[in-house]
C-alpha atoms as an extended CHARMM CRD file, in Angstrom:
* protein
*
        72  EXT
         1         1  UNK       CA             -0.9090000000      -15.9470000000       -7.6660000000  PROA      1               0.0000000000
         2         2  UNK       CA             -4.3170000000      -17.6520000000       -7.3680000000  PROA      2               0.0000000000
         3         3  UNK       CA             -5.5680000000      -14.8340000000       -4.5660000000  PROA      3               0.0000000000
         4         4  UNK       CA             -4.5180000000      -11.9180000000       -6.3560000000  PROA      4               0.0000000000
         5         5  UNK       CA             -6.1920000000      -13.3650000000       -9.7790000000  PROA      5               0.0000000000
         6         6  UNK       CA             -9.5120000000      -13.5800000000       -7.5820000000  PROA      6               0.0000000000
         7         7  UNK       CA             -9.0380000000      -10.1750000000       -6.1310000000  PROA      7               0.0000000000
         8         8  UNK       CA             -8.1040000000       -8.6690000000      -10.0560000000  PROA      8               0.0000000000
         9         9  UNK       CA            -11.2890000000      -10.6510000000      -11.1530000000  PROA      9               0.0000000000
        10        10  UNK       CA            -13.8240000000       -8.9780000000       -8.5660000000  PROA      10              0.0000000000
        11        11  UNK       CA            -12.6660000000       -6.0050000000       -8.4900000000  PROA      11              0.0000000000
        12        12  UNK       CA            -13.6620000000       -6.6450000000      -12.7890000000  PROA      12              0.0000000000
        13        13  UNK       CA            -17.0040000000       -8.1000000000      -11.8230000000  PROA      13              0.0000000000
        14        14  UNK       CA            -17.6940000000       -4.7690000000       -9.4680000000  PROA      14              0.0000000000
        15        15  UNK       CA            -16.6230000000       -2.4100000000      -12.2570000000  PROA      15              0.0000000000
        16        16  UNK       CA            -18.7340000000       -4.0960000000      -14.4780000000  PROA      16              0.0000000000
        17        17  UNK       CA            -21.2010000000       -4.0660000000      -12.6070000000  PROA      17              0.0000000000
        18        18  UNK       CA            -21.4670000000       -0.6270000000      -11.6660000000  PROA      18              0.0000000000
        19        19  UNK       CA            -21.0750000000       -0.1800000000      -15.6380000000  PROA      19              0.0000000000
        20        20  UNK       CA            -24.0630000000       -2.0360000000      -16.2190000000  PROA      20              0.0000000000
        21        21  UNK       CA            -26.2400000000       -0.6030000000      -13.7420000000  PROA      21              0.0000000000
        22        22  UNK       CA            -25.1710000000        3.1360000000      -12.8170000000  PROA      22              0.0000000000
        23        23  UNK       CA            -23.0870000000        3.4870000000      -16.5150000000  PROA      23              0.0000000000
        24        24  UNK       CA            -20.5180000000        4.5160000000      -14.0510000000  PROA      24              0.0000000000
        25        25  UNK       CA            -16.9120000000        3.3500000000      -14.5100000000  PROA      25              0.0000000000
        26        26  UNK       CA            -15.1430000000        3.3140000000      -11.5590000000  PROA      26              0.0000000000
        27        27  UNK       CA            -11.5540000000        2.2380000000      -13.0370000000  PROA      27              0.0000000000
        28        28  UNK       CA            -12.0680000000        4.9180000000      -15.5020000000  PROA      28              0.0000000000
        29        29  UNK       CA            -13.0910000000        7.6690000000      -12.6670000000  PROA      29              0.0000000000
        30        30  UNK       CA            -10.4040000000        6.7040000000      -10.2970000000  PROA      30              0.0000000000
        31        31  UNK       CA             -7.4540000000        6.9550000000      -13.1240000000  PROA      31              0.0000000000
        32        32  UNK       CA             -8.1960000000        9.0800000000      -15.1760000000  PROA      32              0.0000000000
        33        33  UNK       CA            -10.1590000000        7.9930000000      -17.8400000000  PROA      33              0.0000000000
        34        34  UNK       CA            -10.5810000000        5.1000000000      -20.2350000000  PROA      34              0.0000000000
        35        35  UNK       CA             -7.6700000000        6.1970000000      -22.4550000000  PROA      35              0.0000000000
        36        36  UNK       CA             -5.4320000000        7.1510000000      -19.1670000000  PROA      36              0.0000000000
        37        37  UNK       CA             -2.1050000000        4.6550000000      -18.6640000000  PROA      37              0.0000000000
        38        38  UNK       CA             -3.4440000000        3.1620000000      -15.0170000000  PROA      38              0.0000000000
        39        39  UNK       CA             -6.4020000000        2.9540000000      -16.2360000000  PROA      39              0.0000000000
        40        40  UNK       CA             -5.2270000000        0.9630000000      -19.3090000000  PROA      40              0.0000000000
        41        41  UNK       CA             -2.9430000000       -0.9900000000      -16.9580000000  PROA      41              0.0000000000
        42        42  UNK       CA             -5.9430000000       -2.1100000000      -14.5030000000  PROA      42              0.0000000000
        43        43  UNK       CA             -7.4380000000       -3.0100000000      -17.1890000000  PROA      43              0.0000000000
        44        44  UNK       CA             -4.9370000000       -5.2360000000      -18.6340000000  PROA      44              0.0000000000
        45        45  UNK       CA             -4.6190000000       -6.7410000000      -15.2620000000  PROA      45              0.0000000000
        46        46  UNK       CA             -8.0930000000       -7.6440000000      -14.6710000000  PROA      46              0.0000000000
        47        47  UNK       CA             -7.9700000000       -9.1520000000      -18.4950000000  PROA      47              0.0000000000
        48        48  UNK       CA             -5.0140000000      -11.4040000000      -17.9320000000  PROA      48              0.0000000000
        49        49  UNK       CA             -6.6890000000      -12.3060000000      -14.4780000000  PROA      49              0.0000000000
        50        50  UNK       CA             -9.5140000000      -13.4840000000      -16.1240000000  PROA      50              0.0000000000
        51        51  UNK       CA             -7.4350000000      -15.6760000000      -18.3710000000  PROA      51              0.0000000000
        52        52  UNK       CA             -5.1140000000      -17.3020000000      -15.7980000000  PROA      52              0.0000000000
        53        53  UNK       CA             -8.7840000000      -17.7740000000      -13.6540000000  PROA      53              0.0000000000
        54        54  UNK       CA             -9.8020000000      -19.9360000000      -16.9000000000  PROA      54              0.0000000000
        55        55  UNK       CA             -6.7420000000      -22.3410000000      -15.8860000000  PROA      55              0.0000000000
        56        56  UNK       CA             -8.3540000000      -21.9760000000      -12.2890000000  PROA      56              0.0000000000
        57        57  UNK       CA            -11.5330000000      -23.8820000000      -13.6700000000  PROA      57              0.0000000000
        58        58  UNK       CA             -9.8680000000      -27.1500000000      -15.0760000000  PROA      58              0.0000000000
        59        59  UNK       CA             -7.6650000000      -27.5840000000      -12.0460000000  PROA      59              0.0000000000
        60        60  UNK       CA             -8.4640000000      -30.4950000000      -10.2000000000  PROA      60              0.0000000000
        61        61  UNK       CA             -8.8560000000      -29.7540000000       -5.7020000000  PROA      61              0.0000000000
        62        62  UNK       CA             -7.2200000000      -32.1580000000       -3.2410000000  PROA      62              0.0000000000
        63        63  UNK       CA             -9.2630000000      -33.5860000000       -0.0080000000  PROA      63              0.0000000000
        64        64  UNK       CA             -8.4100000000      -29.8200000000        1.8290000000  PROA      64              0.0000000000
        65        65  UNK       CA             -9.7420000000      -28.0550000000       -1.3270000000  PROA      65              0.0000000000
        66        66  UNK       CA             -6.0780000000      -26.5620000000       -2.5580000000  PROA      66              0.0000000000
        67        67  UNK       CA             -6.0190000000      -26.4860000000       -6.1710000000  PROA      67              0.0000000000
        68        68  UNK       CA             -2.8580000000      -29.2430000000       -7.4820000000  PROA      68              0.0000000000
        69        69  UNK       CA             -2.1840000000      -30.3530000000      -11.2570000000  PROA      69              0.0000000000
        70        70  UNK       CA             -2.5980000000      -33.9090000000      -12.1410000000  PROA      70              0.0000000000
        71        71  UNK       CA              0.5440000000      -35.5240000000      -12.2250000000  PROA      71              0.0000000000
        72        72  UNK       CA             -0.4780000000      -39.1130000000      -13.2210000000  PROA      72              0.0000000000
């Protein structure tokens, strides 16, 4: 779940990106449009992505870096 949050998340951060500095929206261009349904369903995805990465940020990493909750 973790890996395809981070994948979701840059593939955000590169269409934002390209927003910011061409005004070009790649989602948008590739399906059909800000108002088109896979459009609208990317961008859902990346959106709840972003949210589940928030949990990614208060999880604490073991000695081999995995991410674990705290159980104690």
């Amino acid at each position: 779940m973790d890996t395809i949050t981070l994948i979701l998340i840059v593939i955000g951060a590169l269409n934002w990106g390209l927003i910011g500095i061409f005004q070009f929206d790649l989602v948008a261009a590739v399906f059909g449009g800000m108002s088109g349904v896979f459009a609208r369903i990317i961008y859902t995805l990346v959106g709840l992505a972003g949210i589940w990465g928030i949990t990614m940020l208060f999880r604490k990493r073991n000695r081999a870096g995995i991410m674990s909750e705290d159980r104690e």
